[in-house]
C-alpha positions, 0 to 999 in steps of 0.5 A: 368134386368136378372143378369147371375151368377157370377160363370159363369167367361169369358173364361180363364179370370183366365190366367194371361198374365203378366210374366216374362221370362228369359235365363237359363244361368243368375245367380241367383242374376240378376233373383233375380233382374227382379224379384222384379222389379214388384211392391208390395202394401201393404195398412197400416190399417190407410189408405184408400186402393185403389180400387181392380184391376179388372183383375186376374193378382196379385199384384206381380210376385212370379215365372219366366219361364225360356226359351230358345233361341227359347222362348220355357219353360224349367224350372220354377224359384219360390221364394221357390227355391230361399229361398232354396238356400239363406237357404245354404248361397251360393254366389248367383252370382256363381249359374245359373238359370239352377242349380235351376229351376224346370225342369219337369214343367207341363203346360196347353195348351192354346188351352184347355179352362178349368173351374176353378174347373178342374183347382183347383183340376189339381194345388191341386192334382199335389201340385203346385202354378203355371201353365203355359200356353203354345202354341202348340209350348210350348211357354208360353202366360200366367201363371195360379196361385191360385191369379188369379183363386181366382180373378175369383170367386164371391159372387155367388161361395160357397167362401161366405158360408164356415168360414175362421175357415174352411178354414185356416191352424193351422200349425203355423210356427213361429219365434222370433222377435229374429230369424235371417234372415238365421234361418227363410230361412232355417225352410222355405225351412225345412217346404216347407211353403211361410211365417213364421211368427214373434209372441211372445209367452205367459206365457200360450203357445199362440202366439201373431203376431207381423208380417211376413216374406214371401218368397219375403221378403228374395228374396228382402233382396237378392237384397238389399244384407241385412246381413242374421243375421239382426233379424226378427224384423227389417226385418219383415212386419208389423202389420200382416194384421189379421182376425177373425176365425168367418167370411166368406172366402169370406170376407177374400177374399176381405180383400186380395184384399183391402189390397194386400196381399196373407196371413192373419193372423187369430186371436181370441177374445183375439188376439192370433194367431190361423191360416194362410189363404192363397190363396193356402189354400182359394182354397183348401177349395173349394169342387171340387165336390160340386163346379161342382154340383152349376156350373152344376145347374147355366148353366142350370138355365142360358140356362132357363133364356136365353131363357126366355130372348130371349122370352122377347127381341123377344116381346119387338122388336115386341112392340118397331116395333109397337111403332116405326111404330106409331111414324115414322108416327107421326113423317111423319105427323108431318114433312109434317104439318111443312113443309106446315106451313114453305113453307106459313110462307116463302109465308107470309113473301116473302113480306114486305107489310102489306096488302100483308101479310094479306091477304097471311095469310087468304088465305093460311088458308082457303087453307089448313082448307079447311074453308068458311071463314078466317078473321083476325080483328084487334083490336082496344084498348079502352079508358080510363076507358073503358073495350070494346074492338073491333076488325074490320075485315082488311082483309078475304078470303071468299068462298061466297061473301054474307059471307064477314065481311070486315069492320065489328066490331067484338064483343061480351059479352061472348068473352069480359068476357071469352076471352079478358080476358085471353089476358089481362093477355098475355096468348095465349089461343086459342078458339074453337067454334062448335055449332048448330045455336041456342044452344049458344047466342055466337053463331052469333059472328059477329054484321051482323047476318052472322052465324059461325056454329063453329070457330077456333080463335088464337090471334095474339100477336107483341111486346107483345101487342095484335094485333089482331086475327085469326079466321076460321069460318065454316059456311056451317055446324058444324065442330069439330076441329082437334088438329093439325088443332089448333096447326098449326093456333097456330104456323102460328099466330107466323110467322104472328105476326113475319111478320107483326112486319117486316113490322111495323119495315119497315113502321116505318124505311121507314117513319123515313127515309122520314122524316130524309131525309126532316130534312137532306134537311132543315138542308143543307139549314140552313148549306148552308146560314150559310155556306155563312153567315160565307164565307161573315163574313170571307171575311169581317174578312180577309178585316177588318185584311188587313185593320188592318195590314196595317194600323199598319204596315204603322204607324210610331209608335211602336205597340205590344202586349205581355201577362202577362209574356211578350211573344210576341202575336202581333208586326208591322213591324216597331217595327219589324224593330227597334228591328230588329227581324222577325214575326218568331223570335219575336211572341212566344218569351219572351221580355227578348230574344229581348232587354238588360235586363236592359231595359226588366226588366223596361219593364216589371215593366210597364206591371205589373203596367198595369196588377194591376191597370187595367189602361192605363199608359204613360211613357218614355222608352230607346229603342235601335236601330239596330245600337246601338244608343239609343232613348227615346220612349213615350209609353203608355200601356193599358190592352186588356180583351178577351171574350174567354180569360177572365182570361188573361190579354194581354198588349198592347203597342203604342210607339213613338220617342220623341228623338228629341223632348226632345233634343230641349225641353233641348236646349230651356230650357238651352237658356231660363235659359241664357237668364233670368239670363242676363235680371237679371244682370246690363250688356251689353250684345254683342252678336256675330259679326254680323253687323246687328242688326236683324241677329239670333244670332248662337245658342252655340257659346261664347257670351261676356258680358261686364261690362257699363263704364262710358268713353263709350269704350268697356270694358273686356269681362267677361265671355261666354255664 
């Protein structure tokens, strides 16, 4: 790689095209402000410096040039103009720009592109620090400054051979941390110096740094309107960035550069202070003339080089033609040989068909081999504890029927052992035979005596099993095959393998289908008879609950159901009826929501005695009619045990009016009792007052007892019965 030398910098890569421009009829206060707006960074040593911007424009603004209305320069403000007024005291909102500028301002044009040496040597003989650039119209485009010469030159310039002890300035102008403000203004504008700096001086006359005061500095102390008698060593900025007298210019160049500052101090071993590199002086250590002679040399080493180099790109084209041409017509081959092997793949798989696939595939190899034969043999694996494999040809395309191997079984000892082998182990190998006929006992490969005078074989992999294998045979005459002839055998085994997994999956999917269909069938038989068998089941279900339902709803009886907490599951029409309730008032509802709660409490007594027992109980319970009436009903609860419900016991319930029954059963006990307490006693008993002896006697009317006497005439009635 040619690197061109440093010094060589872009056209007028040295102009700064950031400035500031203002009116002559602003005050020098509000200059003072637009001129400080641009940033200064000043890195502490403690902490790590950004990295150097890249273009020459400097880290600060140090001047404005003054237009008119026509934006054409008249003048030139610099912060040494300022510190000379601010030197005197002077308000400076009562002084324009106009009374302070320099007016005679030499400038540059834009149009005359000009090496840094010419410019450095036209700022050193003039003894300026800035150069504007102007237009034809002398409207500035840029300002020329030593920040931004200095950005332009290199390692490669002379700045890396000359000491900073060559190149600084013994002229120290110092003050005391003491000095005030005004003092270090005016022995600035007094020295015509941009920085003076803040030392303490020992017993034996040395200075020690302790920091610096610049001309920006007392432009910023203006804007911040700081009292001028504030002392150097509040305002001052420090530590004083320092170097060594001992190391290159270049060095320190780049230490400006880190740091962002324009002015170092340098030092000596024990720390005194003896010099200040500024950028003004880093130019000024530059020899004109010597820099003209390097630069001289290095165009005429560039224009060699150059033409070297033009040389070399010459030849390297002529090379990178060659290559080009060479593998576009690989590529050309490539492309065609693709373009065949994708137009037989798509052939291939057009169909679904096993055979169909096969043999396309044979075909179209022995199409484009240009071979006598192609077979693809399919093998066969062999039985437990058996190593011999067998490979049966399924399908050739063959130039000499007499050629032909379909059915035959390939096999042969040196492909079980140097072959099968490598397949074995699932590596897709692909052999290459070409022989004479006697040179090789492999080379008669199939069991017929036909001989291949040389072969191509590709094994076919599906699944990852070995499937089978694709073989070319050249029978006619020796024949060394080509590598692209290998490679596409290679890449079509792919698309055939893919193929015949597509029509594998299809037979499998075609014969799964054919037998989901025949268990679809028998499954909608058995659906349909089970279907029919629960039609008949339901209809004898639905004939069984009829039968049910009326039955219980024409009995006389009470009948129900209810669980355990005494909702009720199950009720007749005549328990309905008694109650008064309706299917959708009484199923879901508790026992205590349909009667007094008197008598559900009763009720649901009973039902729990059912549930702990187990066992059907008969007893008597009070009902209540509609109509308010009450009736004594027999009523015998069981428990109902469910399958699908075997943790919940059901109550179910036959009620029974005996109100009748127990009324007569009373009046028959009552009439029994009259009757033996009279058959005990001594009496004559007169019942009624009917005249024959066999009329009934009327049930509940008084009956008289008399007592026997002796005359035979009837006695007093004693009592009723």
């Amino acid at each position: 790689m040619i690197t061109l030398p440093a010094s060589i910098s872009p056209p007028m890569s040295y102009i700064e095209r950031e400035y500031i421009t203002i009116s002559p009829d602003v005050s020098l206060s509000t200059a003072i402000a637009t001129l400080t707006r641009s940033p200064r960074c000043v890195v502490p040593y403690d902490q790590e410096p950004e990295k150097p911007p890249q273009s020459p424009v400097s880290p600060t603004q140090t001047c404005i040039l003054v237009v008119n209305a026509e934006q054409q320069l008249i003048g030139l403000l610099t912060e040494r103009d300022i510190v000379r007024f601010v030197a005197r005291q002077i308000d400076l909102e009562t002084v324009l720009i106009s009374e302070v500028m320099t007016r005679n301002v030499i400038t540059h044009p834009e149009a005359e592109p000009t090496d840094p040496v010419s410019l450095i040597h036209q700022m050193r003989h003039h003894r300026i620090r800035h150069l504007p650039v102007v237009d034809p119209q002398n409207r500035p485009t840029g300002i020329i400054t030593p920040s931004s010469i200095r950005a332009t030159l290199q390692p490669a310039d002379l700045l890396k051979w000359r000491l900073v002890e060559e190149a600084m300035s013994t002229r120290l102008i110092h003050a005391l941390p003491s000095a005030s403000v005004a003092q270090i203004a005016q022995q600035m504008a007094d020295e015509r110096v941009s920085c003076v700096v803040i030392a303490e001086p020992t017993d034996i006359g040395a200075l020690l740094p302790l920091g610096i005061v610049t001309e920006h500095d007392i432009v910023q102390f203006q804007l911040l309107q700081l009292s001028l008698d504030l002392t150097a060593e509040a305002v001052m900025s420090a530590p004083l960035f320092t170097v060594s007298a001992h190391i290159s210019v270049w060095t320190a160049h780049q230490t400006m550069q880190t740091y962002h500052v324009r002015r170092l101090g340098v030092t000596n071993s024990k720390g005194e202070l003896v010099g200040i590199l500024t950028q003004t002086s880093i130019l000024q250590s530059v020899d004109v003339a010597e820099l003209h002679q390097v630069i001289s040399s290095l165009q005429k080493r560039v224009q060699v080089l150059q033409q070297e180099n033009i040389k070399l790109l010459e030849q390297i084209n002529q090379d990178l033609q060659v290559q080009i041409d060479e593998q576009s017509g690989r590529l050309a081959t490539q492309l065609d040989r693709e373009t065949v092997l994708l137009d037989i793949a798509l052939r291939i798989r057009s169909s679904l068909d096993l055979d169909t696939i096969l043999q396309t595939t044979v075909q179209e190899v022995r199409d484009r081999l240009q071979s006598n034969r192609v077979v693809i043999a399919r093998f066969h694996r062999p039985g437990q504890g058996s190593t011999d494999w067998r490979a049966q040809v399924v399908v050739e395309a063959v130039e000499n029927p007499q050629w032909s191997l379909l059915g035959q079984v390939l096999h042969n000892d040196c492909l079980e052992e140097d072959w099968l082998l490598a397949y074995r182990e699932n590596q897709n190998e692909t052999l290459r035979f070409s022989h004479p006929v006697a040179s090789s006992v492999c080379s008669d490969m199939p069991n017929n005596g036909v001989q291949a005078r040389a072969s191509l074989s590709v094994p076919i992999w599906v699944d990852h099993t070995l499937w089978g294998i694709l073989v070319a045979h050249q029978v006619t005459a020796c024949r060394i095959w080509k590598p692209d002839e290998q490679q596409f055998l290679e890449q079509l085994a792919v698309h055939v393998a893919i193929a015949i997994r597509q029509a594998t999956l299809l037979e499998q999917v075609q014969k799964s289908r054919a037998d989901l269909e025949a268990r679809v069938m028998e499954r909608t038989d058995q659906l349909q008879q089970e279907l029919a068998e629960r039609e008949r089941v339901e209809a004898s279900l639905r004939e069984s609950e009829e039968r049910f339902q009326a039955f219980m709803n024409h009995a006389p009886m009470l009948s129900w159901i209810t669980d355990r907490n005494g909702v009720m599951i199950y009720a007749n029409a005549a328990w309905m009826e008694f109650v008064g309730t309706t299917p959708e008032t009484t199923l879901g509802n508790s026992i205590r929501d349909l009667i007094p709660a008197a008598i559900a409490d009763e009720y649901l007594a009973n039902n729990q005695q059912v549930i702990e027992t187990g066992k059907a109980i008969e007893v008597i319970e009070p009902r209540i009619r509609q109509d308010g009436s009450q009736r004594q009903y027999l009523i015998r609860k069981f428990p109902i045990q469910l399958h699908q419900h075997q943790h919940e016991t059901w109550i179910g319930g036959i009620g029974l009016d005996i109100t009748e029954r127990l009324e007569s059963d009373l009046k028959l006990r009552t009439s029994e009792e009259n009757f033996r307490q009279l058959a005990e006693n001594p009496m004559v008993v007169i019942i009624g007052t009917s005249r024959s002896p066999l009329a009934p006697l009327p049930f509940g009317k008084p009956l008289c007892v008399y007592k026997k006497g002796g005359t035979g005439s009837k006695g007093p009635c004693l009592r009723g019965i």
